[in-house]
LOPA-250935 format. One line per 2 residues: number of its first residue (from 0); for each residue x, y, z negated of N, C-alpha, C, O. Coordinates in pm, whole numbers, plus 50000, padded with zeros to 5 digits. Example, Ala and Ser with C-alpha at 12.3 -4.5 7.8 and 13.67 -1.06 7.14 Angstrom:
0> 51319,49431,49220,51230,49550,49220,51320,49670,49220,51424,49668,49154  51285,49775,49292,51367,49894,49286,51290,50003,49213,51341,50114,49196;
END
This chain:
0> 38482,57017,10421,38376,56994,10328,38429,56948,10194,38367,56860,10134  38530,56998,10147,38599,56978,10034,38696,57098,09931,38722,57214,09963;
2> 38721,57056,09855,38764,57195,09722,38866,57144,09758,38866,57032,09809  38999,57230,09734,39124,57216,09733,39105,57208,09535,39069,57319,09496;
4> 39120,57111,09423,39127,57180,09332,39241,57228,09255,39233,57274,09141  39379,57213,09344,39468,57318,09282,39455,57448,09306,39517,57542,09256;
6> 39332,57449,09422,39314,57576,09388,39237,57689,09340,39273,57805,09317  39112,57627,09329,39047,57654,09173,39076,57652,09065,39010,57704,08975;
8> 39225,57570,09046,39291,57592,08894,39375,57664,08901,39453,57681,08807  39389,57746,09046,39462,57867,09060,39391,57994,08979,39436,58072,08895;
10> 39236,57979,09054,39225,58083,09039,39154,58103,08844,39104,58208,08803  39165,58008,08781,39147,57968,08662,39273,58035,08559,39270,58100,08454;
12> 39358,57993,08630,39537,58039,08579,39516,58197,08579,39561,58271,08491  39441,58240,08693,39452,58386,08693,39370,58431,08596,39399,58517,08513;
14> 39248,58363,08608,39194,58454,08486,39223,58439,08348,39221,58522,08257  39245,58343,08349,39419,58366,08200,39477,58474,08213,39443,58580,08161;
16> 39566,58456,08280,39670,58604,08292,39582,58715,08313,39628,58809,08247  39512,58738,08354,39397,58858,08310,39357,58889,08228,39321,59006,08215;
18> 39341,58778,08112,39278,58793,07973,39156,58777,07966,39086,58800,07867  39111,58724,08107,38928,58741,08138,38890,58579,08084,38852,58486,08156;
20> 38915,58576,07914,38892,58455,07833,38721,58419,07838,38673,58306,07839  38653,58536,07842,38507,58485,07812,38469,58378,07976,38396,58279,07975;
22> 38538,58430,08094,38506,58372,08242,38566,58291,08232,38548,58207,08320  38659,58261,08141,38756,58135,08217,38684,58015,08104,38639,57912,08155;
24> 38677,58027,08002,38612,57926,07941,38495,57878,07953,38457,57763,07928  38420,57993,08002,38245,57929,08089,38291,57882,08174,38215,57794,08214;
26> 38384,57888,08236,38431,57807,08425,38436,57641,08366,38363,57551,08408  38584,57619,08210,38617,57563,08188,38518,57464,08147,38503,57351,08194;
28> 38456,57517,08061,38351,57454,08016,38184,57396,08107,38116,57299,08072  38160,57474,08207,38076,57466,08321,38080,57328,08389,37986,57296,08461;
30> 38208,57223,08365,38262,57132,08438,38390,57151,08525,38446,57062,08589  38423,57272,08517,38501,57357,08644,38662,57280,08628,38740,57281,08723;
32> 38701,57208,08480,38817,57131,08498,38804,57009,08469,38693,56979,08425  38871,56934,08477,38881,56812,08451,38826,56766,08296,38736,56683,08293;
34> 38883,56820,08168,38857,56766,08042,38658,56779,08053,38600,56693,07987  38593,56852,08111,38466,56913,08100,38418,56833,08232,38298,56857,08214;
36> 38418,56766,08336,38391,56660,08409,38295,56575,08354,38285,56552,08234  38214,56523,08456,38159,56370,08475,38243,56286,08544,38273,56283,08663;
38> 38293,56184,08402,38360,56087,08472,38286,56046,08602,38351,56021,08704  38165,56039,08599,38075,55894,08679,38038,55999,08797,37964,55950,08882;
40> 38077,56138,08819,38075,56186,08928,38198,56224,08986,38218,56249,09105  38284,56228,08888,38453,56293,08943,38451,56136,09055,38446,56131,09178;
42> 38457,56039,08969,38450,55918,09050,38614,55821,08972,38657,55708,08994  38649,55903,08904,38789,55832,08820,38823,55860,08692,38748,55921,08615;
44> 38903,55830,08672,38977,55866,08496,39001,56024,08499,39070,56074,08587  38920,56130,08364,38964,56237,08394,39117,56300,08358,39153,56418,08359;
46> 39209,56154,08318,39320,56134,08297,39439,56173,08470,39560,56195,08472  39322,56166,08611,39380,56177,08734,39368,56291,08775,39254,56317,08813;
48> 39461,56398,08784,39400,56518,08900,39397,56441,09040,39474,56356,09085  39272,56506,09098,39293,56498,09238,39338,56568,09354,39350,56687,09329;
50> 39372,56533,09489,39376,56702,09543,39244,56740,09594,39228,56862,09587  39152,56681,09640,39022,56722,09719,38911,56647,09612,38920,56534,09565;
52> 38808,56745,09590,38696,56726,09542,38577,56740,09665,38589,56839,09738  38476,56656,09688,38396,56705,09773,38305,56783,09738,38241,56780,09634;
54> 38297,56863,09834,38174,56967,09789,38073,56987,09841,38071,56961,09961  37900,57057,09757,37818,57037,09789,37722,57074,09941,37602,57082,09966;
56> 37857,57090,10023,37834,57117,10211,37845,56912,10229,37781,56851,10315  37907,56867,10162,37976,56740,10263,37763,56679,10285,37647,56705,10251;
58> 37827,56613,10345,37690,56553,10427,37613,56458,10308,37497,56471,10269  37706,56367,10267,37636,56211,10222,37615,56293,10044,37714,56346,09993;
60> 37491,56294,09975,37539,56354,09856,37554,56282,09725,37541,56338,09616  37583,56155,09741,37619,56053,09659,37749,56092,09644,37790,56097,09528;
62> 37837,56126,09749,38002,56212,09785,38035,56307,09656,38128,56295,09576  37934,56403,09659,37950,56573,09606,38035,56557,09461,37979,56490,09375;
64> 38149,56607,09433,38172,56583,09357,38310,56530,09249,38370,56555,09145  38302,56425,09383,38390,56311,09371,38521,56391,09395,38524,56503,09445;
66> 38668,56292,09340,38800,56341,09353,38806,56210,09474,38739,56111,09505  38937,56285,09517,39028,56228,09635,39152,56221,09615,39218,56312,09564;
68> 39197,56110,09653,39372,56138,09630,39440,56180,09533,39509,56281,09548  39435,56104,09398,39474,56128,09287,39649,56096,09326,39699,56018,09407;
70> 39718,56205,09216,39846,56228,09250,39880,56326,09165,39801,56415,09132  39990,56317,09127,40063,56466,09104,40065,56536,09169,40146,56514,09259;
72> 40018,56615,09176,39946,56768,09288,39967,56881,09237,40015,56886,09123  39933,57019,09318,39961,57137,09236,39840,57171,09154,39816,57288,09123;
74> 39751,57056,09114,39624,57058,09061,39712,57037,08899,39679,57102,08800  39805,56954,08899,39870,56943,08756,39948,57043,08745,39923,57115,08649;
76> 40040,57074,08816,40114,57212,08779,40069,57365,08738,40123,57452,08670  39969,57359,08797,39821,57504,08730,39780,57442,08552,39773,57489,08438;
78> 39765,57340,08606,39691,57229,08429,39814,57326,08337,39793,57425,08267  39928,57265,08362,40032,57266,08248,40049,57393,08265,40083,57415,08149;
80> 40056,57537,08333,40058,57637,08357,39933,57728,08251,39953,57835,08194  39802,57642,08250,39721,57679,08193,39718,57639,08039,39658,57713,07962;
82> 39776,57530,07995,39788,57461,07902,39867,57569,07812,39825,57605,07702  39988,57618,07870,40070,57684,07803,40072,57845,07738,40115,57898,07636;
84> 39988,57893,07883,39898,58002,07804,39768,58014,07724,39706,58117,07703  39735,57874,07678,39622,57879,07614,39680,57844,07446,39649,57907,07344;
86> 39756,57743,07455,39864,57719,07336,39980,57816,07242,40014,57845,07127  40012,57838,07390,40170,57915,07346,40149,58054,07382,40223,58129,07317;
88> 40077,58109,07459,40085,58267,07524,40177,58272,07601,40259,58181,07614  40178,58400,07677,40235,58465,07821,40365,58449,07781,40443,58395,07859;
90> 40407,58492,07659,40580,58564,07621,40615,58485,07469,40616,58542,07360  40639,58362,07489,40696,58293,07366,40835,58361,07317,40793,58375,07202;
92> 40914,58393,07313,41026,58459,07285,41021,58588,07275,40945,58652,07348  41090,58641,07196,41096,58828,07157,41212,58829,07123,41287,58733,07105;
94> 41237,58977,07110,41346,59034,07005,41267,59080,06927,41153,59122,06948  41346,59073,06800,41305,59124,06705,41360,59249,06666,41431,59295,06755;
96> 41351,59341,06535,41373,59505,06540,41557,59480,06532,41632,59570,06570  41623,59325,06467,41736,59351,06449,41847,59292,06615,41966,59259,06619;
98> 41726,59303,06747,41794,59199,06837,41780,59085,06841,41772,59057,06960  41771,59002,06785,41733,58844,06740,41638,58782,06831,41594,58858,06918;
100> 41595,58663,06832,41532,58600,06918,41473,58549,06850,41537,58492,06762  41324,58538,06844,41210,58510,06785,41139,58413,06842,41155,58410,06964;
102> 41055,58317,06791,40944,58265,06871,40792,58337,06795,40775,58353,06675  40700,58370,06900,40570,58442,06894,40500,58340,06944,40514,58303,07061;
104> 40413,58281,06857,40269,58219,06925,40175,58286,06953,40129,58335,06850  40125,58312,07031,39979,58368,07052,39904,58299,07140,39930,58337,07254;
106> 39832,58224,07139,39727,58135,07179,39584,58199,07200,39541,58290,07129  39513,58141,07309,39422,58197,07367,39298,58144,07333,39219,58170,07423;
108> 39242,58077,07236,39177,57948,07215,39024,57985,07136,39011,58022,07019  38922,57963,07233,38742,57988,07154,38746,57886,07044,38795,57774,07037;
110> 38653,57990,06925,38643,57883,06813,38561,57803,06828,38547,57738,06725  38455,57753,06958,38434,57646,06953,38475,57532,06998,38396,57438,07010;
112> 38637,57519,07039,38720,57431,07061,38725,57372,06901,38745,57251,06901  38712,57427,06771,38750,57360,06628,38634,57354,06546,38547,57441,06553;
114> 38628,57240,06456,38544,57246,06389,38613,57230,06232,38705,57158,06192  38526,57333,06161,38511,57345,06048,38498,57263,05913,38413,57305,05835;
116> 38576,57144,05872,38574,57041,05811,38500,57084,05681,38410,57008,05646  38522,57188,05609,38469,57207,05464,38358,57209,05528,38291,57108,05508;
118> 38302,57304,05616,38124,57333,05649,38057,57229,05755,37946,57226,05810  38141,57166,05759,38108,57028,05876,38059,57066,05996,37989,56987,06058;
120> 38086,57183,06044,37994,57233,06168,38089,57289,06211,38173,57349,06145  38085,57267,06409,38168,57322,06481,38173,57486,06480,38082,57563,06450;
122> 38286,57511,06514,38292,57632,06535,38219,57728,06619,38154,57676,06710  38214,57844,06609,38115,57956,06663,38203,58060,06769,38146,58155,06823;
END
């Protein structure tokens, strides 16, 4: 009666590497990771991955929700996995036309992660 959630941030990671940006940021944004959480239902700092979240089968539903067993888990190793293709992209390094070794940013990032300081309004 519980989420594994490294492995929902598995399958989060994948839809990164898919490119399926519009699903993964409604997931993201839905509550589906940690930064997008209720503290007062995760049940801790959204500073903790957990490994088990309970889910809405467990019996008591004051429960539903809640993390378990905060730890370095493979719930952080998907995080920083995801972090890096959202920042940095799939392929930070190239050659370039003369051989050379390049760094390429390409970042994966909705403009309403930024807001617009001259127009004072978040992004669209």
């Amino acid at each position: 009666q519980s989420i594994w959630m490294h492995m929902s941030y598995k399958y989060y990671l994948q839809l990164l590497r898919g490119k399926l940006y519009d699903q993964f940021y409604a997931e993201m944004k839905g509550g589906g990771m940690l930064p997008f959480m209720d503290p007062d239902v995760y049940g801790r700092s959204l500073m903790e991955c957990s490994s088990f979240i309970a889910s809405s089968a467990f019996a008591d539903p004051s429960i539903v929700g809640r993390g378990f067993l905060a730890r370095l888990s493979g719930s952080t190793a998907e995080f920083l996995s995801i972090w890096r293709l959202m920042f940095i992209g799939s392929n930070p390094f190239v050659l370039n036309n003369d051989g050379k070794v390049e760094m390429q940013l390409i970042p994966a990032l909705p403009l309403w992660l930024f807001e617009d300081l001259e127009a004072g309004a978040e992004g669209k």
